[in-house]
Structures are given as structure tokens and as C-alpha cells.
N, CA, C and O atoms as a GROMACS GRO file, in nm:
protein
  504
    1UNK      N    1   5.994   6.309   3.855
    1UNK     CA    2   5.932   6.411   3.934
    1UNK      C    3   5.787   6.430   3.894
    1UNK      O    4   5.703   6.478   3.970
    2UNK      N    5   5.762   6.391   3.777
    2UNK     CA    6   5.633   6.486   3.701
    2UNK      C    7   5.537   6.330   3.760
    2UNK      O    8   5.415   6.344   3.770
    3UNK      N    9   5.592   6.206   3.790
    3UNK     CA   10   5.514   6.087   3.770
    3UNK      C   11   5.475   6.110   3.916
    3UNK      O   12   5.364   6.072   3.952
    4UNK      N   13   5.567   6.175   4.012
    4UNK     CA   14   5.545   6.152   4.137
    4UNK      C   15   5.439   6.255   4.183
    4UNK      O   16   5.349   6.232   4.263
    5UNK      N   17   5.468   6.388   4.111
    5UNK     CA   18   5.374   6.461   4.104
    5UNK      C   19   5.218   6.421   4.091
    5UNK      O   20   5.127   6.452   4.169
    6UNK      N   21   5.211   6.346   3.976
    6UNK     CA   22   5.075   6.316   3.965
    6UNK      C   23   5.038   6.170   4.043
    6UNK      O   24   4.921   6.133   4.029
    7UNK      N   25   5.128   6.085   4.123
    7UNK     CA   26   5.088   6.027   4.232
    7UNK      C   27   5.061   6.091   4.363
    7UNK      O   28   4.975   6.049   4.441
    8UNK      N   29   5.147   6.208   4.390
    8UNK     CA   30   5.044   6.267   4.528
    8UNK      C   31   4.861   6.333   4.472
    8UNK      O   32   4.751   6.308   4.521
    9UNK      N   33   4.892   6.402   4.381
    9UNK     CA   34   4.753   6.391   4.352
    9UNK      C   35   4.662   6.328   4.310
    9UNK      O   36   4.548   6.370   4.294
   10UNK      N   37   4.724   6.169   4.278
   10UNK     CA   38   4.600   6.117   4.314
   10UNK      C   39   4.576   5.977   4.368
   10UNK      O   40   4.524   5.870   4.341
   11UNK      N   41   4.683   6.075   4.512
   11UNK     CA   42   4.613   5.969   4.641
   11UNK      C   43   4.712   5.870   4.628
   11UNK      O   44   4.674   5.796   4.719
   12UNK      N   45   4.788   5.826   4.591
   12UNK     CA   46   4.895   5.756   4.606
   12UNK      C   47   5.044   5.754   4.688
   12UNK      O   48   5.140   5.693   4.640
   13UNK      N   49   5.048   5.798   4.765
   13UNK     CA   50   5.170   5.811   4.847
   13UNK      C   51   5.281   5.762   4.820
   13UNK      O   52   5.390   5.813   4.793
   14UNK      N   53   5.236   5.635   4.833
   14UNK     CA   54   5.367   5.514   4.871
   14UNK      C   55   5.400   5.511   4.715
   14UNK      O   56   5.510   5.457   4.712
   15UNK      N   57   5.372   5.533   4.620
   15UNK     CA   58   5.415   5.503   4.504
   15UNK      C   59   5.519   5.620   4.460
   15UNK      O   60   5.632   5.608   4.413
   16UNK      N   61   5.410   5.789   4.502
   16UNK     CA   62   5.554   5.916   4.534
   16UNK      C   63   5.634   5.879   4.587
   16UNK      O   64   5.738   5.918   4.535
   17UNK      N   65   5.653   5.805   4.687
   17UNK     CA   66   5.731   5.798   4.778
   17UNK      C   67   5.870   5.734   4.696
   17UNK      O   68   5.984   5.778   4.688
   18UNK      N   69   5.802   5.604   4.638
   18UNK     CA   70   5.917   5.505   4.593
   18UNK      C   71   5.969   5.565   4.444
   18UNK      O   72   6.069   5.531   4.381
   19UNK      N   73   5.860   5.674   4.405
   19UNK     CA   74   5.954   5.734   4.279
   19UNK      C   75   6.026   5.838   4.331
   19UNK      O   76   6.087   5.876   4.231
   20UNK      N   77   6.056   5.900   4.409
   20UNK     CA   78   6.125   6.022   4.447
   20UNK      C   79   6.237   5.953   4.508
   20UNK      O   80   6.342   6.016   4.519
   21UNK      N   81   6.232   5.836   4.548
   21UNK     CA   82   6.393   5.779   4.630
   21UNK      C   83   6.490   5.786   4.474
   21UNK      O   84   6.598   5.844   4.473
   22UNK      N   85   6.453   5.742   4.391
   22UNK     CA   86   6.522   5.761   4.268
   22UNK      C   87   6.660   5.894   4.225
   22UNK      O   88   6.776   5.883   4.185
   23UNK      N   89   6.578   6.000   4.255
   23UNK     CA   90   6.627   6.144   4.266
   23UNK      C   91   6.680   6.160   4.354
   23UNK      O   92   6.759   6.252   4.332
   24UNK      N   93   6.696   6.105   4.516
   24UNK     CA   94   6.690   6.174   4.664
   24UNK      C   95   6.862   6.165   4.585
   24UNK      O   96   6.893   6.278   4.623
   25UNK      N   97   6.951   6.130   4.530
   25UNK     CA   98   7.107   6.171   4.546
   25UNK      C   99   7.132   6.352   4.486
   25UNK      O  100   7.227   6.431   4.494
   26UNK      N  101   6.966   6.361   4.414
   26UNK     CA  102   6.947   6.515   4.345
   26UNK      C  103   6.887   6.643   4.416
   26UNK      O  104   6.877   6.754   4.364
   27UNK      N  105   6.850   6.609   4.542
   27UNK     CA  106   6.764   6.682   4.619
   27UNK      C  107   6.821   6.780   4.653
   27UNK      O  108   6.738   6.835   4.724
   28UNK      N  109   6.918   6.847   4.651
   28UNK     CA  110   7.005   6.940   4.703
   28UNK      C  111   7.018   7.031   4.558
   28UNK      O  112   7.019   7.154   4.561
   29UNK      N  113   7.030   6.938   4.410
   29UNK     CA  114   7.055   7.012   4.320
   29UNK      C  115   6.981   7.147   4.263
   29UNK      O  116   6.858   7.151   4.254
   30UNK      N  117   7.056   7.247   4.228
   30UNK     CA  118   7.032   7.379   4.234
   30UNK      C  119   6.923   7.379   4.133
   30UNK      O  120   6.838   7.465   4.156
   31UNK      N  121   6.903   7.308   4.029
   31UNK     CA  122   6.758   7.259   3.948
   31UNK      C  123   6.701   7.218   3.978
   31UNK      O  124   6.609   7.231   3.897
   32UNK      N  125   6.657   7.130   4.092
   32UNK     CA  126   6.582   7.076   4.143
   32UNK      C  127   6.469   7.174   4.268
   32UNK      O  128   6.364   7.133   4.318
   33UNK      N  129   6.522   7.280   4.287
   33UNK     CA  130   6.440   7.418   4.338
   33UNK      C  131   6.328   7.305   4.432
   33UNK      O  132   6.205   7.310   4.433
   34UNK      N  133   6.386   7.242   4.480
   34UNK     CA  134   6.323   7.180   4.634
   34UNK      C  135   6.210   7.077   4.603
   34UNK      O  136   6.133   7.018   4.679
   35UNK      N  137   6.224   7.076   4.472
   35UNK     CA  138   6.112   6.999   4.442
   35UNK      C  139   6.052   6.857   4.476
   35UNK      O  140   5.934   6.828   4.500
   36UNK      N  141   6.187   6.761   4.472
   36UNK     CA  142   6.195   6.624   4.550
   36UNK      C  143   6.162   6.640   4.668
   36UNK      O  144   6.059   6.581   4.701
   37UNK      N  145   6.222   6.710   4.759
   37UNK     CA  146   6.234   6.707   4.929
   37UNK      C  147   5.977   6.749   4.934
   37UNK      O  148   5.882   6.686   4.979
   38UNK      N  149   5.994   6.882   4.859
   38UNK     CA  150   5.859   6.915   4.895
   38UNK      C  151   5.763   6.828   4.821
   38UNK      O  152   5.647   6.851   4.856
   39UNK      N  153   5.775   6.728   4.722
   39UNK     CA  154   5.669   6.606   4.698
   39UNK      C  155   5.668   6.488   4.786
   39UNK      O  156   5.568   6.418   4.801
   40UNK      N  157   5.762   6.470   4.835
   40UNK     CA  158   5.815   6.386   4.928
   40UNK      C  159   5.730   6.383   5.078
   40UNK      O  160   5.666   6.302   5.144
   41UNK      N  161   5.775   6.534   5.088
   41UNK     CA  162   5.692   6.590   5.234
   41UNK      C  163   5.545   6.560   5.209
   41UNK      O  164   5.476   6.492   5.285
   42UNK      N  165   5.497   6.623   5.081
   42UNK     CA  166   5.354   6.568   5.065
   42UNK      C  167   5.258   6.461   5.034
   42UNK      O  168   5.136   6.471   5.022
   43UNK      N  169   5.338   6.351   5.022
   43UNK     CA  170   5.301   6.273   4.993
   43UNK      C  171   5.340   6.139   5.156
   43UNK      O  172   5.291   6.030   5.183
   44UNK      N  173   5.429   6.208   5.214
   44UNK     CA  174   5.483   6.157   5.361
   44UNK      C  175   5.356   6.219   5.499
   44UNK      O  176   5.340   6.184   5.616
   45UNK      N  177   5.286   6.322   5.415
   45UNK     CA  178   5.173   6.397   5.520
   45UNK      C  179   5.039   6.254   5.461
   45UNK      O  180   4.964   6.201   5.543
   46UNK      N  181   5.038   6.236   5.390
   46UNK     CA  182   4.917   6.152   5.321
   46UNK      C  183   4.963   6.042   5.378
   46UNK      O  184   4.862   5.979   5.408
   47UNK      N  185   5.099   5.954   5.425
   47UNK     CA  186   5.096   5.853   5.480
   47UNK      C  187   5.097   5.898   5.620
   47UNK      O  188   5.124   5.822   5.713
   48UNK      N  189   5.078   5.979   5.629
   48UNK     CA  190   5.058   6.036   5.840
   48UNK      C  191   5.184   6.019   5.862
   48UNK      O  192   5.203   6.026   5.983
   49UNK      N  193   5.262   6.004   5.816
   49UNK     CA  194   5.389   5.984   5.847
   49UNK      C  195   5.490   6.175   5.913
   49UNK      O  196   5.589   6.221   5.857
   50UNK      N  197   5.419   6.240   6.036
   50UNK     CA  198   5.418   6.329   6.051
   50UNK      C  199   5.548   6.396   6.085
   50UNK      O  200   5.576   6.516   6.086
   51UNK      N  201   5.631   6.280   6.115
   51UNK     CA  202   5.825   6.304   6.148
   51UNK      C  203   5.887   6.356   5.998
   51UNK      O  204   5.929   6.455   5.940
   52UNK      N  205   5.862   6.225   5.982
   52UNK     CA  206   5.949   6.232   5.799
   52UNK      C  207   5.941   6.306   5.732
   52UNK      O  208   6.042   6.362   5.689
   53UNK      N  209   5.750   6.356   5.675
   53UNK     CA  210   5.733   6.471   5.640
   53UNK      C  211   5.776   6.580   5.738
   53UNK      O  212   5.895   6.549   5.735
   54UNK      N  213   5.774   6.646   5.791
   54UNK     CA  214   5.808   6.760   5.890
   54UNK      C  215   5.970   6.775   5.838
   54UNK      O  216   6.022   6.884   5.814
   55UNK      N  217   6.042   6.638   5.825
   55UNK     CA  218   6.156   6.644   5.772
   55UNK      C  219   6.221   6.702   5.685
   55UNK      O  220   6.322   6.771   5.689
   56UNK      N  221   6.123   6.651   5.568
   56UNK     CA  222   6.134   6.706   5.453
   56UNK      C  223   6.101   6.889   5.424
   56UNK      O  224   6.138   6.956   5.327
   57UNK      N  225   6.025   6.930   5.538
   57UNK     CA  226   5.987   7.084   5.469
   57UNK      C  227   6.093   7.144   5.532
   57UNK      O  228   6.165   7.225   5.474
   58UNK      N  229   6.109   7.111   5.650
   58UNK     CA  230   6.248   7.139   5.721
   58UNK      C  231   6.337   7.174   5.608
   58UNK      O  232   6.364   7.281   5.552
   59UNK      N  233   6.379   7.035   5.590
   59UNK     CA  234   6.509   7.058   5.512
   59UNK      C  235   6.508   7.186   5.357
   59UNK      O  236   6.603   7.222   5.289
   60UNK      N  237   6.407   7.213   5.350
   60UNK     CA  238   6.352   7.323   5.209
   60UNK      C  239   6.383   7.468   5.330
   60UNK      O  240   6.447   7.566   5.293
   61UNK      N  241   6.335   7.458   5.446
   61UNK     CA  242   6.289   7.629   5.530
   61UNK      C  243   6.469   7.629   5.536
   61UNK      O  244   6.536   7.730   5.513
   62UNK      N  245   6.516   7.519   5.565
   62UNK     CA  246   6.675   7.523   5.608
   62UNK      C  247   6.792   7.564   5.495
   62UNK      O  248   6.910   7.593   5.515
   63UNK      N  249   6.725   7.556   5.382
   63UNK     CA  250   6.825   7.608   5.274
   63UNK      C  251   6.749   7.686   5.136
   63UNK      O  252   6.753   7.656   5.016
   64UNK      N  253   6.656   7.833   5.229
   64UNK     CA  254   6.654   7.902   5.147
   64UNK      C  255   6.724   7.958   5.063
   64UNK      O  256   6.688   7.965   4.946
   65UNK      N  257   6.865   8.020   5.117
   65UNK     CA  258   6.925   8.037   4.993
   65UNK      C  259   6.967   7.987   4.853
   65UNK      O  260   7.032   8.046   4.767
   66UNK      N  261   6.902   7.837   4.853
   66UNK     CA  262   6.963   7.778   4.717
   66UNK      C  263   6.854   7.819   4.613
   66UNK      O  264   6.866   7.793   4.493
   67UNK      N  265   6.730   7.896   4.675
   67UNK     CA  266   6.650   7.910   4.557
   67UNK      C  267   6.536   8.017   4.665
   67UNK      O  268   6.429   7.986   4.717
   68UNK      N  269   6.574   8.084   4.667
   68UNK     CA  270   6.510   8.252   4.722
   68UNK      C  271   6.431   8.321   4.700
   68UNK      O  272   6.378   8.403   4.776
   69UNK      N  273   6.399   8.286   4.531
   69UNK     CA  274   6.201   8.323   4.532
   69UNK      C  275   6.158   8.205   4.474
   69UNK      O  276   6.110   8.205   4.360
   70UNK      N  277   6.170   8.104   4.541
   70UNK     CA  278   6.101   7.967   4.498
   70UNK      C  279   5.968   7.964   4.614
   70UNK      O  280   5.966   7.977   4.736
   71UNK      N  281   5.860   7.941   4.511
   71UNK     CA  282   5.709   7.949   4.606
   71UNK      C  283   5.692   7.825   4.679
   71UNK      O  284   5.605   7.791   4.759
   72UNK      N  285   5.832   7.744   4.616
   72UNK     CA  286   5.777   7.644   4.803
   72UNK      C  287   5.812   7.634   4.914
   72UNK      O  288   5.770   7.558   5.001
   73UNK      N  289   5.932   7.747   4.924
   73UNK     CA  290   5.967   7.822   5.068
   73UNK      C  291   5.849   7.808   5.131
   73UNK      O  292   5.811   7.709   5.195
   74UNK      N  293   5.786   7.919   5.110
   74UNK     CA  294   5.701   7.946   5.191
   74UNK      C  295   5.537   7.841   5.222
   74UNK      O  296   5.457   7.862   5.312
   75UNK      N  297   5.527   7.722   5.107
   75UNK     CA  298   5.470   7.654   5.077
   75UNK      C  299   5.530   7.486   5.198
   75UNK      O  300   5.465   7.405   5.263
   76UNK      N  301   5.653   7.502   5.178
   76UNK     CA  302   5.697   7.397   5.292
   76UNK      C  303   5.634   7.460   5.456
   76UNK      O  304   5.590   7.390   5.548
   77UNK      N  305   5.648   7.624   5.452
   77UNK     CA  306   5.599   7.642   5.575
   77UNK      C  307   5.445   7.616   5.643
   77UNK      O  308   5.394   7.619   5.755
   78UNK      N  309   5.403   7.589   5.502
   78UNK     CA  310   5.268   7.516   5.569
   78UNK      C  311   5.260   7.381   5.561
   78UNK      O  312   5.169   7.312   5.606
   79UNK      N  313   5.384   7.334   5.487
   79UNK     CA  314   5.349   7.173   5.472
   79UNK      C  315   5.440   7.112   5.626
   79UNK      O  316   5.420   6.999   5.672
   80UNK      N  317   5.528   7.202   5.683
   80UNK     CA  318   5.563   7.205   5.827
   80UNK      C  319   5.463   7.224   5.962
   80UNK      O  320   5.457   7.165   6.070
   81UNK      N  321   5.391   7.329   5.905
   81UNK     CA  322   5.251   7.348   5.997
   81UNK      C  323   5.142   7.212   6.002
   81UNK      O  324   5.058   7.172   6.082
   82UNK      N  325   5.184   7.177   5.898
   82UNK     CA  326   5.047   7.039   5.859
   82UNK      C  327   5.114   6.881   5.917
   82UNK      O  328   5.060   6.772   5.935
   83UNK      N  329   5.227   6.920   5.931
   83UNK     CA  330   5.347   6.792   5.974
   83UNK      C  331   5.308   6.839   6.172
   83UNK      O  332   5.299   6.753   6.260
   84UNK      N  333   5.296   6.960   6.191
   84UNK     CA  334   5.334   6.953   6.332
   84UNK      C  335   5.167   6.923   6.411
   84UNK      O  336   5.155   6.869   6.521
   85UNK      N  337   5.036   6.978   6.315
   85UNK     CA  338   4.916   6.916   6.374
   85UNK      C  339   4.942   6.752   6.320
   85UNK      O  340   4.960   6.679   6.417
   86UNK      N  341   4.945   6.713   6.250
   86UNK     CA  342   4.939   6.562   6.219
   86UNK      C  343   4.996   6.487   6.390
   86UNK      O  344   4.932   6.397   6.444
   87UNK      N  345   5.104   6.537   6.442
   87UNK     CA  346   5.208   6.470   6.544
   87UNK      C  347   5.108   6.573   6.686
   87UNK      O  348   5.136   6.543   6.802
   88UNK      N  349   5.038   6.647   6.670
   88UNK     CA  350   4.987   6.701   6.798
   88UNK      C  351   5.052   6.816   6.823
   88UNK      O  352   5.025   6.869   6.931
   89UNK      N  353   5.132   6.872   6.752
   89UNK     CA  354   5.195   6.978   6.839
   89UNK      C  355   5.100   7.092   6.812
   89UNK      O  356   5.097   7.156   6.707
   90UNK      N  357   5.054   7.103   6.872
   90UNK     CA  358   4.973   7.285   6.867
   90UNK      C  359   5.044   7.404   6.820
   90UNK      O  360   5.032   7.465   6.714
   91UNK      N  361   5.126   7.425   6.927
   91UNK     CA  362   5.152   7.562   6.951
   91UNK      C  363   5.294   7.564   6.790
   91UNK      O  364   5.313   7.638   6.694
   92UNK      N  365   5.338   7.482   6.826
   92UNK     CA  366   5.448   7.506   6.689
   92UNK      C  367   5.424   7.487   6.585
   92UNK      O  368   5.500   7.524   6.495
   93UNK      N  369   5.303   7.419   6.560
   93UNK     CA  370   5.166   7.438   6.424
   93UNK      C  371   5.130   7.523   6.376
   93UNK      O  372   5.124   7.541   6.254
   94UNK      N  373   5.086   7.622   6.495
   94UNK     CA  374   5.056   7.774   6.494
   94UNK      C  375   5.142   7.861   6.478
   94UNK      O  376   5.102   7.975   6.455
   95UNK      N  377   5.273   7.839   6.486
   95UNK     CA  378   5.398   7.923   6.471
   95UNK      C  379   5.432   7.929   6.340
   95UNK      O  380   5.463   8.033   6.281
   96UNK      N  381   5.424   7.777   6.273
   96UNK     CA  382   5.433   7.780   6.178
   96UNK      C  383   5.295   7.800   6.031
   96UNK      O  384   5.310   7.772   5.912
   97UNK      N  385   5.189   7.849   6.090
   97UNK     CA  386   5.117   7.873   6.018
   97UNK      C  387   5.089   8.044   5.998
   97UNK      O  388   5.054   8.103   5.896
   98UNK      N  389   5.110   8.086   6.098
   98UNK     CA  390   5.150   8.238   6.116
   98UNK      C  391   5.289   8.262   6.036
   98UNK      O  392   5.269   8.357   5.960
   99UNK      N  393   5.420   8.215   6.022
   99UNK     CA  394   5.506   8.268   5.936
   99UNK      C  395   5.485   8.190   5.762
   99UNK      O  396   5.558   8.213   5.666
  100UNK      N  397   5.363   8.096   5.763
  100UNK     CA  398   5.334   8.121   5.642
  100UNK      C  399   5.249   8.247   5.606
  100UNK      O  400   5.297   8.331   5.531
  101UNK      N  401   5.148   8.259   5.647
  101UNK     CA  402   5.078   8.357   5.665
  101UNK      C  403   5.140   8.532   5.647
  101UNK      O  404   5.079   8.632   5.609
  102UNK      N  405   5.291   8.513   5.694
  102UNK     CA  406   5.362   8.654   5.706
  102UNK      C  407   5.431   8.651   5.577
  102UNK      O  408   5.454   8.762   5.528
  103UNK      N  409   5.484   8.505   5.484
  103UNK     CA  410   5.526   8.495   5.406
  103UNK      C  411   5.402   8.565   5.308
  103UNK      O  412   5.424   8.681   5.275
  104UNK      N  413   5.320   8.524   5.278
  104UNK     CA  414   5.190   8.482   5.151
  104UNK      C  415   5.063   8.637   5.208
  104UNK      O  416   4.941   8.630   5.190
  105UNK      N  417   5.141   8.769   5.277
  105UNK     CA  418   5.066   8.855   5.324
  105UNK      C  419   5.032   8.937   5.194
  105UNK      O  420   4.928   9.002   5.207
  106UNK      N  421   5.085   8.948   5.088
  106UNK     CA  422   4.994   9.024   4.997
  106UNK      C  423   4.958   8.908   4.851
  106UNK      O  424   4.957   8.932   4.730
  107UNK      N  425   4.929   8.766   4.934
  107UNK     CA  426   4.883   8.679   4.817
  107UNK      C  427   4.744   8.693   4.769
  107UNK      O  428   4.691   8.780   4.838
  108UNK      N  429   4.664   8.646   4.683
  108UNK     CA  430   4.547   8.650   4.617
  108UNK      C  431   4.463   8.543   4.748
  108UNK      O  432   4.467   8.421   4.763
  109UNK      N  433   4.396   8.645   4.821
  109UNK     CA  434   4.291   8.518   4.941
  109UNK      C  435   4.213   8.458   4.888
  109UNK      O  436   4.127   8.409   4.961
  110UNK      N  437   4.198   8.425   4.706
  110UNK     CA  438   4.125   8.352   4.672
  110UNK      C  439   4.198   8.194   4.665
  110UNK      O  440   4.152   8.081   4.678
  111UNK      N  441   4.356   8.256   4.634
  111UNK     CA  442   4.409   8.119   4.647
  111UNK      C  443   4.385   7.995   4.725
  111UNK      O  444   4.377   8.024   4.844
  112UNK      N  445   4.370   7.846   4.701
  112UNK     CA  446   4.266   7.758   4.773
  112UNK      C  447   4.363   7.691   4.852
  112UNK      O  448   4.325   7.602   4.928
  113UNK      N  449   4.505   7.727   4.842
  113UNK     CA  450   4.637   7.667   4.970
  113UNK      C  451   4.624   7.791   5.073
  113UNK      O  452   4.661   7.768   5.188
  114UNK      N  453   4.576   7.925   5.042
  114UNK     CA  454   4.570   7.990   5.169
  114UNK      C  455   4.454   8.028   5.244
  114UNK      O  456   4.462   8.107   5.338
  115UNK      N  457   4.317   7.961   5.200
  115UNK     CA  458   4.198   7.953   5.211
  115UNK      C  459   4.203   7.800   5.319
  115UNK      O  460   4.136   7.773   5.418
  116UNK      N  461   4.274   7.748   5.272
  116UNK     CA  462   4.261   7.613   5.356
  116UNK      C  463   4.351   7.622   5.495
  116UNK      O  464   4.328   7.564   5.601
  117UNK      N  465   4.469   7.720   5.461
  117UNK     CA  466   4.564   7.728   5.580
  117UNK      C  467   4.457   7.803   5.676
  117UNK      O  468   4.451   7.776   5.796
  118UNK      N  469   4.380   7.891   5.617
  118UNK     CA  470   4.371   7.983   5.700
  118UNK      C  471   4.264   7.880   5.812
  118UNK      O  472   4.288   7.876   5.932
  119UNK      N  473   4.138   7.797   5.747
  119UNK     CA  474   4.036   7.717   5.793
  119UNK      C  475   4.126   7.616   5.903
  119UNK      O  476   4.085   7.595   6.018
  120UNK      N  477   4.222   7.570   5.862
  120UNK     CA  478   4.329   7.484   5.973
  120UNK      C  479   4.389   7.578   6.053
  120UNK      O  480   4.427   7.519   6.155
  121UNK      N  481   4.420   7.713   6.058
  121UNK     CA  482   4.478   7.771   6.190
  121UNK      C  483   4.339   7.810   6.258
  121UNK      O  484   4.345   7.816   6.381
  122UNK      N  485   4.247   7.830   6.216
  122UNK     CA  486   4.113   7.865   6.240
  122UNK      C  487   4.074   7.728   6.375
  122UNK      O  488   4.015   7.735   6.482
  123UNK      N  489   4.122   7.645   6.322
  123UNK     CA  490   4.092   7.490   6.415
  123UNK      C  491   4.161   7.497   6.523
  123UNK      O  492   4.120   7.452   6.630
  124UNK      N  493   4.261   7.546   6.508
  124UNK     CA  494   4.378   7.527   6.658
  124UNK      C  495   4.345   7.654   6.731
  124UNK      O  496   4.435   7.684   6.810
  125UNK      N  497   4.279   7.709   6.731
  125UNK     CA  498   4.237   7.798   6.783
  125UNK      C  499   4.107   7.780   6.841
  125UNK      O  500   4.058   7.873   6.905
  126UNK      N  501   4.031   7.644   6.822
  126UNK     CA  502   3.935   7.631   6.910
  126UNK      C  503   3.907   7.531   7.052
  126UNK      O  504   3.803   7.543   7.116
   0.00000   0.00000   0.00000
């Protein structure tokens, strides 16, 4: 996880990609607090790959209850928003950038994941 980690950041996709298939029989596990599925997604947005990823945050918004104050709930909901402009969809981009937005309403606006969401819903709006 920690190797794949530091391949989405830096710029490596396909290499997250092929270390996280390793884990995918763990992705569900209650320790694993979504972590595979949401490096996966991010590193699946860096290959434009806008289905697969979309897939992946999906599958995190779809089973909040296994981990209920995990910050990538609401963190998949923008990596869903970023999956649905990648593929063109507008309006369900915006749906989903607004219920991040409703999630992350008393976050720090210095934070630079909601500084950037906000500059990308800012776009679909022009």
C-alpha cells in the first residue's frame, strides 16, 4: 500500500496500479479503511481511465458503513466528481462535487483538496 502510495505521487500509475492488484482479494477488509479501492481510483484518474476509476470511488461511497469516519468517504466523493469530468459528464460532476462540498462544510478552506475542488466546480460552471 505504502509503495503504491508513493507511486501515485509520483506520477506513476501503471506501477499503483500493478501493486494494488496484489491486495484487491483485501479491499473489502475492515483494516484496509478503503484504502486499496481509493489509490487505485487515483492512480486509474492519472491513466484517464475515467470508468474504472469512477469504479473504484463508487465502490468506497457504496460501503460507508465499513468505516464511517474514514476521510476518504468523502474524499472518493471528489475522486467520483473527477472520474465523471474526465468521461464528460457535467451535470453528475457537479452533483458530485456539491455532496463533497456538503460533506467537508466546516473543513479548513485552506486545505489544498478543497481549494482545488472548489477551482474545478468553478470550471463547470462556465
Amino acid at each position: 500500500m505504502t509503495a503504491a502510495a508513493v507511486a501515485v505521487q509520483h506520477g506513476q500509475p501503471a506501477r499503483a496500479v500493478e501493486l494494488l492488484d496484489r491486495v484487491t482479494p483485501y479491499d473489502q477488509a475492515p483494516a484496509s479503511e478503503f484504502w486499496p479501492a481509493y489509490l487505485r481510483g487515483q492512480a486509474l484518474l492519472q491513466l484517464k481511465d475515467a470508468r474504472s476509476a469512477g469504479a473504484q470511488f463508487q465502490s468506497i461511497l457504496d460501503r460507508r458503513g465499513q468505516a464511517p469516519t474514514s476521510p476518504l468517504y468523502p474524499l472518493a466523493c471528489l475522486g467520483r466528481a473527477r472520474a465523471h469530468v474526465l468521461a464528460g459528464e457535467r451535470e453528475p460532476a457537479r452533483r458530485a462535487y456539491e455532496r463533497f462540498f456538503t460533506l467537508w462544510t466546516g473543513a479548513d478552506p485552506a486545505l489544498e483538496s478543497l481549494q482545488a475542488a472548489r477551482r474545478e466546480y468553478a470550471r463547470l460552471s462556465q
